[in-house]
C-alpha positions in Angstrom: -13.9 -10.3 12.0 -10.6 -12.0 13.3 -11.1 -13.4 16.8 -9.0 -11.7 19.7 -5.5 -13.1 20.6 -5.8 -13.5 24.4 -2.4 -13.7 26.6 -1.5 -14.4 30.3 0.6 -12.5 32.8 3.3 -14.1 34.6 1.9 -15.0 37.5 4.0 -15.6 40.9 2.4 -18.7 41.6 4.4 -20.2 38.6 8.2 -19.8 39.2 9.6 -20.8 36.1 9.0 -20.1 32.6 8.0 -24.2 31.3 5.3 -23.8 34.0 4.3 -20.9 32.4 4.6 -22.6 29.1 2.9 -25.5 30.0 -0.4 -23.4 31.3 -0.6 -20.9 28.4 -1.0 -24.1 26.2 -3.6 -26.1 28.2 -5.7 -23.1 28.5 -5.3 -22.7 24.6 -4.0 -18.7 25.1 -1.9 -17.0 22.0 1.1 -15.6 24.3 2.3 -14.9 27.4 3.4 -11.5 28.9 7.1 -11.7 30.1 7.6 -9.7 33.3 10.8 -7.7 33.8 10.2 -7.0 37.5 10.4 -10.5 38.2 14.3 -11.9 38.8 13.7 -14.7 36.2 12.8 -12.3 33.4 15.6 -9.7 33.9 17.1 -8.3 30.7 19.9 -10.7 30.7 17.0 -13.5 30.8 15.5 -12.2 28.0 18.7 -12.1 26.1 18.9 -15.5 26.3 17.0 -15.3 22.6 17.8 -19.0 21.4 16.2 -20.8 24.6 12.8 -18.6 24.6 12.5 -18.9 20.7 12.5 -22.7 20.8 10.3 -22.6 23.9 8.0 -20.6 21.8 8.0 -23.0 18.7 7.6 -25.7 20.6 4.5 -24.6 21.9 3.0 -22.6 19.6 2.8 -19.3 21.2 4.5 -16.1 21.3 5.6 -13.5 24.0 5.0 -9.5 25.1 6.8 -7.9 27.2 5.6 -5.5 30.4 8.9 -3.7 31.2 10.3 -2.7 35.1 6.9 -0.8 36.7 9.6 1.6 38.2 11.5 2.7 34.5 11.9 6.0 34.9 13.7 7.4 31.4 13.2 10.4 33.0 14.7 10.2 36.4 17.1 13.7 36.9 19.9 11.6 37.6 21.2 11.3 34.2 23.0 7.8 35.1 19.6 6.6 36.8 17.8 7.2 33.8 20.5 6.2 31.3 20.4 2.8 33.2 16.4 2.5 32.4 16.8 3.6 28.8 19.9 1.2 28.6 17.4 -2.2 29.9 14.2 -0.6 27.2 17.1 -0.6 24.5 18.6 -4.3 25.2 14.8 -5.0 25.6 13.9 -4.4 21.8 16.5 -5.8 20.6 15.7 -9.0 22.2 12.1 -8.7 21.0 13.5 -7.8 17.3 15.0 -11.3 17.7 12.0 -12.9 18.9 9.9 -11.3 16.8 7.7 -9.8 20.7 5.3 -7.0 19.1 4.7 -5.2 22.6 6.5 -3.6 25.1 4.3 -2.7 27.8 5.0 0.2 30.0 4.2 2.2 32.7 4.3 5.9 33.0 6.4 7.0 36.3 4.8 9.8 38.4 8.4 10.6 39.6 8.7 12.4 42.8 6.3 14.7 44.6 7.0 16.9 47.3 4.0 17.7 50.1 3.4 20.8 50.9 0.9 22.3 52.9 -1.8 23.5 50.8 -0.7 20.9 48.0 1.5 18.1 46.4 4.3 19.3 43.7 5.1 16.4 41.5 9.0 17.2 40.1 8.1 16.2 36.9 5.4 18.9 36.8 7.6 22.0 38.0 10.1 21.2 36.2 8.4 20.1 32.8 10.6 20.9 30.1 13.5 18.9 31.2 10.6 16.3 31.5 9.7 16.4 27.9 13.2 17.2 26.5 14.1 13.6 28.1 11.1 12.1 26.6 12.0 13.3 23.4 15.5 11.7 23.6 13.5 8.8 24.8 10.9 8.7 21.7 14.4 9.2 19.7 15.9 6.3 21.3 13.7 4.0 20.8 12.5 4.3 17.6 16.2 4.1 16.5 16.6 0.7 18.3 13.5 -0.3 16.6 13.8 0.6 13.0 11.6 -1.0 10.5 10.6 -4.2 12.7 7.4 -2.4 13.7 7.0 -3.2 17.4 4.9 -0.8 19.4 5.8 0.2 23.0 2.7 0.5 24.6 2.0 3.2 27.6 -1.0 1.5 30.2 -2.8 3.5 32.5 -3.0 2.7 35.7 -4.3 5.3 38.1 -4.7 8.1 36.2 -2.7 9.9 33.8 -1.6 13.4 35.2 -1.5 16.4 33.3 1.9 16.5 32.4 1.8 12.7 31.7 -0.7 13.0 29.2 1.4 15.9 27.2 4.6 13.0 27.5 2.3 10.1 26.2 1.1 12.6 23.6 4.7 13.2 22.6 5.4 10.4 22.5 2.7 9.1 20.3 4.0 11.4 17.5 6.0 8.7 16.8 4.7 5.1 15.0 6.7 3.1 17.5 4.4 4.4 20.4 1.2 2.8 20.8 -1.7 2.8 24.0 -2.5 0.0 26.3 -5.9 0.4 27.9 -5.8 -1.7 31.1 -9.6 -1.6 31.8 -9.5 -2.8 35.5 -7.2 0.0 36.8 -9.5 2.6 34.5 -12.5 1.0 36.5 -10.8 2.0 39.9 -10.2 5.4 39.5 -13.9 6.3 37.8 -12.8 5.8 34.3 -10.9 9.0 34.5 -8.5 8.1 31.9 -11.2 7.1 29.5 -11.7 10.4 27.7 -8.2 10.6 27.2 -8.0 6.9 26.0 -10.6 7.5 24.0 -9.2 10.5 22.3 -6.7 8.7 20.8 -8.7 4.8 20.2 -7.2 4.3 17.1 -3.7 4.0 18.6 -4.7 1.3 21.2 -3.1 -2.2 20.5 -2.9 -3.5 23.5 -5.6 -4.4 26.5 -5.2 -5.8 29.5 -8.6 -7.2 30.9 -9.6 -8.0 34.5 -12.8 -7.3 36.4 -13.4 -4.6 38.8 -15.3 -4.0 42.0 -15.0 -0.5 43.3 -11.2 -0.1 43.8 -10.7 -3.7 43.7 -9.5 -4.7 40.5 -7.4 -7.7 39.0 -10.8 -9.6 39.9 -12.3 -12.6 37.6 -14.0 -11.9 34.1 -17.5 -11.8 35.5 -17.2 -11.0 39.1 -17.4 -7.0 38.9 -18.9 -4.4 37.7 -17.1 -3.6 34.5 -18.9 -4.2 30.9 -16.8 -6.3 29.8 -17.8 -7.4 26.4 -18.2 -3.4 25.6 -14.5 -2.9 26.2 -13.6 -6.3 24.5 -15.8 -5.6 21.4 -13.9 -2.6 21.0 -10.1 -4.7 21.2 -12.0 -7.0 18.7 -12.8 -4.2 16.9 -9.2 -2.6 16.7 -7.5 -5.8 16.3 -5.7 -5.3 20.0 -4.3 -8.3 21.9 -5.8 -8.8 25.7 -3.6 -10.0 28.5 -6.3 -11.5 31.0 -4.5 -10.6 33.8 -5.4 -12.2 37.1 -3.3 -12.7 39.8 -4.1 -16.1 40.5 -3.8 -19.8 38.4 -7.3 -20.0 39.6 -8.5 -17.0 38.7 -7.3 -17.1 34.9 -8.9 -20.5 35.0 -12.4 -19.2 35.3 -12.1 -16.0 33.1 -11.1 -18.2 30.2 -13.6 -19.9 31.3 -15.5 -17.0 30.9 -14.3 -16.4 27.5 -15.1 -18.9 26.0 -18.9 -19.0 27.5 -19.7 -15.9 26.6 -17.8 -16.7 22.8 -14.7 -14.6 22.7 -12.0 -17.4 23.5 -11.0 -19.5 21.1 
């Protein structure tokens, strides 16, 4: 069985990209997770194609990408959302060029508004516009994409909502759609999301792996609670890469560390 590719995040404590470089290959990880909601990996950044595909030859590696935490394709303000599916489309076609195989994204709960016996989340009342957008979203994207076969991939984070899990389920009609299962964040919320996850395994590609206390999460391989080589037998299993996604320098230290004593790193 092929051995698990294992990435880093971008990590604020590193504030350029050759730092970031220059860790990912002393700690002898595949790739490293570009992150758009940082100002050095902006779209225009990642357009800058020839300097990150000789940065990635010279060191042996390749990149993902986790896309803008607040995208919202779906926003009701036609020119908000046409801005965020503007940055996903310039997105893959930088990662056409540099030959990225994941987009990582988040799914945007949109706004809610409080009332007194309950919360009313926009995106729920007013559904169909909703899904209509994600459709021309889906369509969008797997236009920009054609035949190259990268996989946006939706991650959990503190629970999918009802309507959210008929998008991601439209959206995974299509091959260019895929499922990160972020196993710390699943951890927090009681694993809510797992049923759901597990529904559809066979289209997870994607993990990102930290250890979990309670609510606390993004904590060191081997400081929580989570069983660990459960959900990384199962990325092993699927063939999925794993971002090991601490916070800290430190921290991604020791859970390579980790890794490799308990025989998954390389």
């Amino acid at each position: 069985m092929e051995k698990i590719k294992f990435g880093m995040p971008t990590l604020i404590e590193l504030s350029s990209l050759e730092e970031t470089l220059k860790l990912c290959n002393e700690l002898s990880l595949d790739f490293i997770e570009l992150n758009m909601n940082l100002p050095q990996y902006q779209i225009e950044q990642l357009e800058e194609v020839e300097r990150l595909r000789m940065s990635a030859e010279q060191h042996q590696l390749f990149y993902t990408i986790h896309l803008d935490e607040t995208l919202n394709v779906c926003d009701f303000n036609k020119e908000v959302a046409k801005a965020y599916q503007n940055t996903v489309e310039r997105a893959i076609q930088a990662a056409r060029q540099l030959k990225i195989p994941v987009l990582n994204m988040h799914m945007n709960h949109g706004v809610h508004f409080t009332l007194p016996d309950r919360k009313v989340h926009l995106f729920a009342q007013y559904k169909q516009e909703y899904l209509q957008a994600m459709r021309e979203f889906r369509s969008m994207c797997e236009k920009a994409i054609g035949p190259d076969g990268i996989k946006i991939c939706i991650e959990n984070t503190d629970g999918f909502l009802e309507y959210e899990k008929e998008a991601v389920e439209l959206l995974l009609e299509s091959k260019a759609f895929a499922l990160t299962w972020d196993i710390g964040h699943s951890h927090a919320v009681k694993d809510i999301d797992e049923p759901f996850i597990m529904k559809h395994k066979q289209r997870l590609e994607h993990f990102h792996i930290h250890d979990a206390l309670g609510e606390q999460n993004h904590r060191t391989l081997g400081t929580g609670e989570i069983n660990l080589r459960n959900r990384l037998d199962l990325a092993r299993q699927l063939g999925c890469r794993c971002v090991v996604e601490t916070k800290t320098v430190d921290a991604l230290r020791k859970s390579v560390e980790w890794l490799r004593k308990e025989q998954y790193g390389s």
